[in-house]
C-alpha positions as CSV (number, residue, x, y, z in Angstrom):
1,X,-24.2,133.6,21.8
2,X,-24.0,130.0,22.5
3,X,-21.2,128.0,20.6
4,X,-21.4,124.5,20.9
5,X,-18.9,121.9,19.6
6,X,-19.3,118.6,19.1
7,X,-18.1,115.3,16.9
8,X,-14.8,114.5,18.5
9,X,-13.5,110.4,19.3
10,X,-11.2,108.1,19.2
11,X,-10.3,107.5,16.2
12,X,-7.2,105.6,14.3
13,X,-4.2,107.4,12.4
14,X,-5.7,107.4,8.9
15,X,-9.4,107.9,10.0
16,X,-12.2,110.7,9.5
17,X,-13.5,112.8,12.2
18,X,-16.1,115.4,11.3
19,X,-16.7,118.1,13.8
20,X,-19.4,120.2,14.2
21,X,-20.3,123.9,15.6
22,X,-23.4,125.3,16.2
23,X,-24.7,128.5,17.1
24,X,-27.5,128.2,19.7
25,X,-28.1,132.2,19.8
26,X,-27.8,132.7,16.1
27,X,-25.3,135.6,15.7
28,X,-24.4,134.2,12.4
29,X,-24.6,137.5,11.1
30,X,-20.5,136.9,12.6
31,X,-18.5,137.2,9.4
32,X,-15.5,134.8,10.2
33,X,-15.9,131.2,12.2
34,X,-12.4,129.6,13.0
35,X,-11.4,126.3,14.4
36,X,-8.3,125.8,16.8
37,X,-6.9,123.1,18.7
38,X,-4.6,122.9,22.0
39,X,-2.9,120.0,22.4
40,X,-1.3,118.4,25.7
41,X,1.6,120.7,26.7
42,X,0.8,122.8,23.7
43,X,-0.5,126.3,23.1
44,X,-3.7,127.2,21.2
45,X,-2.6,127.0,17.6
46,X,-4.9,128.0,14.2
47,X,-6.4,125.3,12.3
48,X,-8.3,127.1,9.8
49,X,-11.2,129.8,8.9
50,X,-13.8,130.3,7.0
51,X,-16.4,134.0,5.7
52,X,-19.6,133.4,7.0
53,X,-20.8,134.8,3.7
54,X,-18.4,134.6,0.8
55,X,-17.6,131.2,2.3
56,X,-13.6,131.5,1.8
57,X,-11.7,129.5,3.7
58,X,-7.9,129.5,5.4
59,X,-5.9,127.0,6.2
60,X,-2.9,126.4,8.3
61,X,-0.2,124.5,7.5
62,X,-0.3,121.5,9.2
63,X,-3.9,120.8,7.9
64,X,-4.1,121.9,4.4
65,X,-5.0,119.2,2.4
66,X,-6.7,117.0,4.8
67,X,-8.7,119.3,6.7
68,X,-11.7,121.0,5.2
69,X,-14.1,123.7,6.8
70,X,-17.7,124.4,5.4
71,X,-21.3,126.3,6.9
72,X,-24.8,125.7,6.3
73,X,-26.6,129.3,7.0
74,X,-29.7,127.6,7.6
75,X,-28.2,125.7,10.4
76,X,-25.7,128.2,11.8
77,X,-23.5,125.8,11.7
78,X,-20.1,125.0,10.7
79,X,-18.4,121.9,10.4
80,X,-14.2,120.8,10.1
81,X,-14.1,117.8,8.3
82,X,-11.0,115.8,9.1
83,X,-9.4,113.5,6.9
84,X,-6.3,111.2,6.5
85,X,-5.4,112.0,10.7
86,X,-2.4,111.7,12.5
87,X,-1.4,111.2,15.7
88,X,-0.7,115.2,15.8
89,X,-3.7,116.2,15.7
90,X,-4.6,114.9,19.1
91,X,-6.0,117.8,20.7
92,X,-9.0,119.3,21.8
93,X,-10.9,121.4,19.2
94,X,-12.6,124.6,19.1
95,X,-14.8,126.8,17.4
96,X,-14.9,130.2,17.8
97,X,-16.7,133.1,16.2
98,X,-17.3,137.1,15.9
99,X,-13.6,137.7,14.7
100,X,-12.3,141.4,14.6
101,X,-9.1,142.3,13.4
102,X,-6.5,141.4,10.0
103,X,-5.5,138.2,11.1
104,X,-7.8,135.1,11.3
105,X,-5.6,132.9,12.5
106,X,-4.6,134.8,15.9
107,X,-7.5,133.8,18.4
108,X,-7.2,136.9,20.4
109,X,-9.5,138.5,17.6
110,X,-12.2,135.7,18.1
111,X,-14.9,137.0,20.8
112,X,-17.2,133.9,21.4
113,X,-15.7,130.2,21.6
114,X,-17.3,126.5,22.2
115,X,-16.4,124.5,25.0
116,X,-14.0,122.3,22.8
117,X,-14.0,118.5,21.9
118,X,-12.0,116.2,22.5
119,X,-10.3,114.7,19.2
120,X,-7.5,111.5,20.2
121,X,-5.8,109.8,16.8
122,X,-4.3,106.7,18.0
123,X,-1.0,105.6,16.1
């Protein structure tokens, strides 16, 4: 499995960002993809998930609202569209996939991750 990220920037507080995540080895037979950021000084923290089939999605907190998460089986990919950002969500951004477990938002349960992008909102 080969998870690649990619759509982060510079962007300004207000802008749109849309991130994307492909998988290269085509394991999306995976049944939940999740997104999570780390920002500077910060730990790992759950930005949201989404069922490979049924297509549900999860949100944390801090995003709902302004963050969306969609997939395109054809492509294997998923994408976290980003909307209305703040300076917060500076971070770097990761996919991950294969989850096992009850909770989607812990990434200990996540067994294959991208190699993250780099998202900067500028104030």
């Amino acid at each position: 499995v080969q998870l690649q990220a990619s759509g982060g920037g510079l962007v300004q507080a207000g802008d749109s960002l849309r991130l994307s995540c492909t998988d290269s080895g085509r394991t999306f037979r995976s049944s939940i993809w999740g997104w999570f950021r780390r920002a500077p000084g910060k730990e790992r923290e759950f930005v949201g998930s989404i069922a490979w089939t049924q297509s549900n999605t999860d949100y944390s907190d801090s995003v709902k609202g302004r963050f969306a998460i969609s997939r395109d089986i054809a492509k294997t990919t998923v994408w976290l569209q980003m909307n209305n950002l703040k300076p917060e969500d500076t971070a770097i951004y990761y996919c991950a996939s294969n989850f096992s477990g009850d909770d989607f938002s812990r990434s200990s349960g996540y067994r294959y991750w991208g190699q993250g992008t780099q998202v900067t909102v500028s104030s």
